[in-house]
N, C-alpha and C positions, 0 to 999 in steps of 0.2 A: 253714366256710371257713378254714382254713388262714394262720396271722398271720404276714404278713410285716414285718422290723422295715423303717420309714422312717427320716426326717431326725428330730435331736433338737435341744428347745428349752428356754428357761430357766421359759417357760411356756408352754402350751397354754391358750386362750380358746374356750369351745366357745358360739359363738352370735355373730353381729355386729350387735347389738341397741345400742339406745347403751346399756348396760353395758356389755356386752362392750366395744364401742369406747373407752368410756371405761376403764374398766378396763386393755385395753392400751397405750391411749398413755401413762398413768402409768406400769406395767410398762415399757413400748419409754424413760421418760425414767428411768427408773433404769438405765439400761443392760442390760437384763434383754433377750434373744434372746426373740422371740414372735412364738409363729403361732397365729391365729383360724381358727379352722373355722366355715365358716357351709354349714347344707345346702342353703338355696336361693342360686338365680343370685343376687340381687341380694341385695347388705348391708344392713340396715336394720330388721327385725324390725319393730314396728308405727309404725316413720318410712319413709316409704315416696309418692309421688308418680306418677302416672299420668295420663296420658287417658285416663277412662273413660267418662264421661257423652258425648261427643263432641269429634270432631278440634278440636285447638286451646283446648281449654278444663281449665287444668290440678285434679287430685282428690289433696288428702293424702286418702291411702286408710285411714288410722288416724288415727293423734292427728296438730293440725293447728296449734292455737295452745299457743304455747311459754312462758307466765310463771317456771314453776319452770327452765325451760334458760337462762332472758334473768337469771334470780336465782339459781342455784345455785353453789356456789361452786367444785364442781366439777368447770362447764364454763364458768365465767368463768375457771379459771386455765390451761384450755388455750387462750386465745386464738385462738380460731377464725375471728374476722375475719382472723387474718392466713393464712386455709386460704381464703378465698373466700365465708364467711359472712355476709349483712348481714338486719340485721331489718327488717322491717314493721311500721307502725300503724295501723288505720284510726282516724280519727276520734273515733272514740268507742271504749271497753276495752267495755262490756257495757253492752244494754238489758233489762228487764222492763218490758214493757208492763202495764198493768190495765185491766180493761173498765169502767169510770168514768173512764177517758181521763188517766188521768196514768202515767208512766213512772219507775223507780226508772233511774237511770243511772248508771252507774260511769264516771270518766275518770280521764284521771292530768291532768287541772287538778282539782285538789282542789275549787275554787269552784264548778266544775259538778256534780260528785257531791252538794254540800251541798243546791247551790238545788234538786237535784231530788227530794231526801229532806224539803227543807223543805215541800215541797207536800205533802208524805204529814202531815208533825206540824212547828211552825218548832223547837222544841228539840232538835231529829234532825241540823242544820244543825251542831251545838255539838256533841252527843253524838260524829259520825261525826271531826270534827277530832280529839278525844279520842282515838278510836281511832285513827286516823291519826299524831298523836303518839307514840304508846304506841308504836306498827308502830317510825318513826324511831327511838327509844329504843333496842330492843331487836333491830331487823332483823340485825343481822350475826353475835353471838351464837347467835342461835337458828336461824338457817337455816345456821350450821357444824356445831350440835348437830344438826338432826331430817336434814341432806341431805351433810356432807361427812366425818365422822369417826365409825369404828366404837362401837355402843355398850358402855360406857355414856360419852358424852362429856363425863368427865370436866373438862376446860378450860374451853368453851364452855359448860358446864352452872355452873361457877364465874362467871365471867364474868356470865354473865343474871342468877346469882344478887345479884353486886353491881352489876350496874346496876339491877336493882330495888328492890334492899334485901328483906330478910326478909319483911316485913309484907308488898309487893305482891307478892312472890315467892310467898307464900302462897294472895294472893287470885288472881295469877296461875295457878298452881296449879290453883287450884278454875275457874275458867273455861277450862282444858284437857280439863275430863272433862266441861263442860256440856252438853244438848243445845241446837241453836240457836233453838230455839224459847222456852226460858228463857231464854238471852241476851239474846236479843231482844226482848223482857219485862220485864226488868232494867233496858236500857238505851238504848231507844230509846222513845219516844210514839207512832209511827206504825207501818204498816207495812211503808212503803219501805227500810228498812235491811234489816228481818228477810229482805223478798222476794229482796235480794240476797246475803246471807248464805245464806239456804238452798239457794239455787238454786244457788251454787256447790260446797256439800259435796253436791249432788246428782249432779254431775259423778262423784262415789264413787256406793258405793251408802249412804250413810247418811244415814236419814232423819229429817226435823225434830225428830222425839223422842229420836234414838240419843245415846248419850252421846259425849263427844270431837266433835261434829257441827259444834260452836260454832266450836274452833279451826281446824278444817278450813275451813269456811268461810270463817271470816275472815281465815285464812291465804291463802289465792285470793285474797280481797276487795282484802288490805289489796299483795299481791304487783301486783295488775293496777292496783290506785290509783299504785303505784310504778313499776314496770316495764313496766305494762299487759301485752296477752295479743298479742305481739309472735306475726310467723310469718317463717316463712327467705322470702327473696326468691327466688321462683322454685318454691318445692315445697319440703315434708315433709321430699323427697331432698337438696336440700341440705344440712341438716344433717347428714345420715349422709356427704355427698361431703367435706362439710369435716372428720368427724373419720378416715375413710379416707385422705385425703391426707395431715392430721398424722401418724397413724401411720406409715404410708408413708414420709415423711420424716425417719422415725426409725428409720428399719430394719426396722420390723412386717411381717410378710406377713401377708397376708388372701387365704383359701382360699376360694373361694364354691365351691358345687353339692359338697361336701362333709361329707358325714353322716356324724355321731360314733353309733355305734354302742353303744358301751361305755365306760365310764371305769374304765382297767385299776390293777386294785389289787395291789400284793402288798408280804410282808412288812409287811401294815398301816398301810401307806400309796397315796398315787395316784400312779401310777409315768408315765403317761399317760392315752393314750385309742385303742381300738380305732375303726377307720374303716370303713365300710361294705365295701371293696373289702378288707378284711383287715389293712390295713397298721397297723400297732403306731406310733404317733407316740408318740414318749418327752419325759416334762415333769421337764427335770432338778430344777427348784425347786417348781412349782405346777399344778394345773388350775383356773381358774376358769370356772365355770359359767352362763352367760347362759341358764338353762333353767329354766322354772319346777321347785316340787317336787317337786311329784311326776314329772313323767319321768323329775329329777332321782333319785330316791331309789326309783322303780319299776320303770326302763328301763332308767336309763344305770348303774346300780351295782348288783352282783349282792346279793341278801337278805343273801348269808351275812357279808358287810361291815359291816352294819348290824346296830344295835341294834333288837334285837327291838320296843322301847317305844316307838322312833321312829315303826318302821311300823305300830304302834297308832297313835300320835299322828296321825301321817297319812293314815289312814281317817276323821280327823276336819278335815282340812284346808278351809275353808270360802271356795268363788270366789265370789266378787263377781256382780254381774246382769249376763243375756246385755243382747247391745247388738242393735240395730235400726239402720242405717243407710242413708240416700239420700243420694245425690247427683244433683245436678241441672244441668246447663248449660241458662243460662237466656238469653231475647232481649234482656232488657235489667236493669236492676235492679230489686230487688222494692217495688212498690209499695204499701208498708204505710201503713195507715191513719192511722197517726200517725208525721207525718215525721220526727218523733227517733231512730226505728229505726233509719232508712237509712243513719244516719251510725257502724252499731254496728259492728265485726266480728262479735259473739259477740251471738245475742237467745235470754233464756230464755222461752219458753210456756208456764208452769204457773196462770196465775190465780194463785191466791191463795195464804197460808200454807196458808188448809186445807186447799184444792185439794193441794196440795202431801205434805200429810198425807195426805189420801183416796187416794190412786195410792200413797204409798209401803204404804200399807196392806192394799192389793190386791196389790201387788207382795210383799209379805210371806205372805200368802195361798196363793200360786201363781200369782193371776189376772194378767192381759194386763191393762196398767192401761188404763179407759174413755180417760181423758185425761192422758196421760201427760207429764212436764216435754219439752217438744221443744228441745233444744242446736240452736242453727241458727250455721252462721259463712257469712257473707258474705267469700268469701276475694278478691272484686275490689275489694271496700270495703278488704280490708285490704294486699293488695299488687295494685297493676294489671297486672302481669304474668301472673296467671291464665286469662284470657282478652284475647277480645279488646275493641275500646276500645268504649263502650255497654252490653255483658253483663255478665252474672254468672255467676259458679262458685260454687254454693251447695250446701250439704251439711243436714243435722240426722240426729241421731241421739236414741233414747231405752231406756230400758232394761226387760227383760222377763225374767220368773221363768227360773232357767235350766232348770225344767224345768214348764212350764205345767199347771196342773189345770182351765182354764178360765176363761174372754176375758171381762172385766165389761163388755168395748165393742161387743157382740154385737147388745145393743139388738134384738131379736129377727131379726136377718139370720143369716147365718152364721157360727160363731164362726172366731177364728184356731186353729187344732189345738196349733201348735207342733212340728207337722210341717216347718214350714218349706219346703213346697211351693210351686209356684207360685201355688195358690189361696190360701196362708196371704199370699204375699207381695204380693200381688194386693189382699189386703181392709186389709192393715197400709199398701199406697200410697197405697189409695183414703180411708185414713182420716185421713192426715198431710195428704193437698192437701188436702182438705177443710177439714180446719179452719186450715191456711194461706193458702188462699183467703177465709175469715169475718175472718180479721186481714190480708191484704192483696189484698183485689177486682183480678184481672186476675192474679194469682200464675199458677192453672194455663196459660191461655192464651201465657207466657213460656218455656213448657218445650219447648227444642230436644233436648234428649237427657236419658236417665235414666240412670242405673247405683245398683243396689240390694245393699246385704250386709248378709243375714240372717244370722245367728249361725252357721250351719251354714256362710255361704261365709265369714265372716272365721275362723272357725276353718283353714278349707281354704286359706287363704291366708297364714298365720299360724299355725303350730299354738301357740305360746303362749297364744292367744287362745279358753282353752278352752270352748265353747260361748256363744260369742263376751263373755266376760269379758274387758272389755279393763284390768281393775287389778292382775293377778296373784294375785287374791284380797281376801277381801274388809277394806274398812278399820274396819271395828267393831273396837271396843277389844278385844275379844277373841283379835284374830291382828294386834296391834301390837307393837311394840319388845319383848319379851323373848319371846310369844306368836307370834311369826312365822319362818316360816312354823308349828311347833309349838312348846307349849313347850321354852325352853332358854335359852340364852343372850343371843339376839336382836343378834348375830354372824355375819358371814359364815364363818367357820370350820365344817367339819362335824366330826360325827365318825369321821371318816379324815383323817389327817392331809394334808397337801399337798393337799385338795380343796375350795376355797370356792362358797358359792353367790352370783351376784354378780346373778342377777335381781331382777324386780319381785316378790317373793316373799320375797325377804328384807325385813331393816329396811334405808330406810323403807318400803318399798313404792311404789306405782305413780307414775308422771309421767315425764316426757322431763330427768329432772334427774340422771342418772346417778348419783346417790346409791350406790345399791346394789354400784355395779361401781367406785366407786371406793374402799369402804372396802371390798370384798376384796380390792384391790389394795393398799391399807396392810396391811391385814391378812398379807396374803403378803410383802413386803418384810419387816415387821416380825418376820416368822417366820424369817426368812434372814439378819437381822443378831444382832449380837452378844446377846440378851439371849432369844434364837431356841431353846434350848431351854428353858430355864426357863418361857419361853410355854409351848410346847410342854407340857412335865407338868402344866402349871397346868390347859389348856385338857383335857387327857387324865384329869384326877381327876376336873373340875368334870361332863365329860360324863359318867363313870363314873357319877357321884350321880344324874345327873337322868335317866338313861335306866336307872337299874338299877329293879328293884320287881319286883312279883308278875308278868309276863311273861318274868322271865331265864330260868324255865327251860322257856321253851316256844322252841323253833325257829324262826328267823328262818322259814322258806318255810311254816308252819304258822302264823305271823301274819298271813302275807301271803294266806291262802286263807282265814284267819277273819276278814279283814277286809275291809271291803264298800267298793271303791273310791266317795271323792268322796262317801262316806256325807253328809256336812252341807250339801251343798253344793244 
């Protein structure tokens, strides 16, 4: 097709994901001309709200509770209440039930998270305040370092280090790379911390033995003790309405039904981006990227731009676990067996620590775990605008090999294929009501409508979400801050100059905290002010080093065929 030139802009945002969104409105408040391309109708990438389950009863169709958007720093400073933004709490931040009838609970009244960890061990009461403390201490420090400034974050990285001093900075340190399972070991007598600890870095895919598991968790733990696990008033889409409006109101345009084609390079840099219908959008200062990697680096930019060593590296790029998801509108609220639930938005299902370990171990396997951790959000518990007044809008989701070798929950019926057919989808329903029914008698019987996405539809709904990996890849320390998306930098910069990557893909990776899209937009700025080329060469050697080696002299398009996409994944 034949490029015709279009409009030109100071930047091009290809995706209106809240990166992307976040990304531009920082861009639109520097004065910087910006147009977002997004290829589907509606803005939102996986924030997104529907009726699906049945009329009148509203479904965040991806992520649903917001801790890291309600804490991040950000999307606290683009003040979004004043876009038409207001939060929800239910009740309670987070339940795990146990089947000897006590429940680990998370609140943001501190006194109730204590008394309910006190019935697991009473020294867990004292312990969990500790960490609670420690969170106080060092919250705003450390959530500038891992969610608002490019790394290595130098300032905030300073900062932690004198509020802790040396000595805890050290042990701190060492409880960053723990798994939560020795954490919890360490530092609690019961098992009701650990259950809530783990269950949250389970929301990743890292499991109770992975290393880095500990902070992950307690990073959620200690965010929803705080802020709790807030949701936009009204649906998912709110929050993508209120950062479309800000933009908006800054001059941004936002292009939806809009497919980027190409990200046009010449003269060894990113000049734009080719659009489906041919049209040449021109990015007088930047492109930044709301696309994961690899489309990034396999679709949207031609091989011969790239370092050979890259797209080695990125045959090793490693996603995160396909996701399993229902939604349910239901007749009334669920009537769980033990009435502390009801009051949760968020309940985790997994039994036990080991329970917990056993599925991540199966899922490591290949296998479809028997009994899988089930994420449930009660979203009329937590904003009553979801439905109507008596019901629930209830969802759970869990996670499965993204490429299954065979189903440990088969129990001699039919296994799940991970065909993701009707029949696969059919025995993955019949096995969640099931056991939602043994923790709350009357559950199926409440089911006015269903709506299901197996991995194959939130992909198809979402192509970020690939094979329905909803983190951008996975969170094991392996493909974290300098390790993400490949080794390098762990930078939104690539290497093509004027082109960042501002997905869940880069550092820090996944959540609704626009992290990623807002330090490629420092990153861009900073490239276009005074001190803009000496970056420049700096960021031009460093990539030299790290992508040179025994592949320079093999051809970019001769990498890219010796190398076996999604190989680790």
């Amino acid at each position: 097709m034949p490029t015709r030139r279009g409009a030109a802009a100071d930047a091009v945002v290809v995706g209106a994901g809240v990166n992307g969104l976040v990304a531009a409105n920082l861009l639109a408040d520097a004065g910087w001309d910006v147009v977002v391309c997004e290829a589907e109708d509606t803005p939102g990438g996986a924030c997104r709200s529907a009726e699906v389950a049945a009329p009148g009863f509203g479904t965040d169709l991806f992520s649903a509770f917001y801790p890291f958007a309600a804490g991040s720093p950000a999307l606290r400073g683009l003040a979004l209440e004043d876009h038409g933004l207001r939060w929800c709490h239910a009740p309670l931040v987070l339940a795990h039930p146990t089947a000897d009838g006590r429940c680990a609970l998370l609140s943001t009244d501190l006194a109730e998270t204590t008394d309910s960890l006190a019935d697991f061990a009473a020294p867990d009461a004292a312990a969990w305040q500790a960490q609670a403390d420690l969170w106080g201490r060092i919250r705003e420090p450390l959530l500038e370092g891992l969610l608002a400034v490019p790394f290595p974050p130098v300032r905030a990285g300073l900062r932690l280090a004198r509020t802790l001093g040396t000595a805890d900075a050290l042990r701190f340190a060492r409880f960053a790379v723990l798994p939560v399972r020795r954490f919890a070991a360490e530092e609690f007598a019961g098992a009701g911390a650990g259950l809530l600890l783990a269950g949250c870095a389970l929301h990743t895919d890292l499991a109770p033995e992975s290393a880095g598991s500990a902070l992950v968790g307690w990073l959620l733990a200690m965010l929803g003790q705080d802020v709790g696990f807030p949701v936009p008033r009204g649906g998912a889409g709110r929050l993508t309405g209120a950062l479309v409006d800000r933009l908006r109101a800054r001059g941004g345009v936002l292009r939806t039904g809009t497919r980027v084609d190409a990200v046009a390079v010449s003269a060894g840099r990113a000049r734009g981006v080719r659009l489906a219908d041919g049209t040449l959008l021109a990015a007088r200062r930047a492109v930044l990227a709301d696309v994961d990697a690899v489309a990034l680096y396999r679709s949207l930019v031609a091989a011969e731009h790239l370092p050979p060593r890259l797209l080695t590296d990125l045959g090793r790029f490693h996603w995160d676990s396909a996701t399993f998801k229902i939604n349910w509108a239901l007749a009334g609220p669920i009537p769980w067996a033990d009435p502390r639930v009801r009051r949760a938005g968020t309940v985790h299902l997994g039994g036990t620590l080991d329970d917990l370990t056993a599925m991540s171990a199966q899922l490591a396997r290949g296998l479809i775990p028997a009994d899988p951790l089930l994420v449930l959000g009660q979203m009329t518990t937590a904003d009553p605008t979801r439905s109507p007044a008596g019901t629930e809008s209830a969802w759970a989701y869990f996670h499965l090999p993204q490429r299954p070798r065979g189903d440990a929950g088969a129990a001699g019926g039919a296994p799940v294929t991970g065909r993701w057919d009707d029949a696969d989808v059919a025995r993955l329903v019949d096995r969640v009501e099931r056991r939602l029914e043994a923790a709350a008698p009357g559950f199926t019987a409440l089911i006015a409508g269903r709506d299901v996405q197996s991995p194959a539809r939130l992909e198809a709904m979402d192509p970020a979400l690939r094979g329905g990996a909803i983190g951008g890849g996975t969170a094991g320390l392996h493909q974290q801050l300098v390790f993400r998306p490949v080794p390098g930098l762990g930078r939104p910069e690539t290497p093509i100059p004027g082109l960042y990557l501002a997905s869940m893909s880069a550092h820090p990776g996944g959540g609704a905290h626009g992290g990623p899209g807002a330090m490629a937009a420092r990153a861009a700025l900073r490239a276009a002010g005074p001190t803009g080329p000496l970056r420049r060469r700096a960021l031009a050697a460093a990539h030299r080093r790290i992508y040179a080696g025994p592949n320079e002299s093999r051809s970019a398009s001769e990498t890219v065929r010796a190398t076996r996409p999604n190989a680790a994944s």
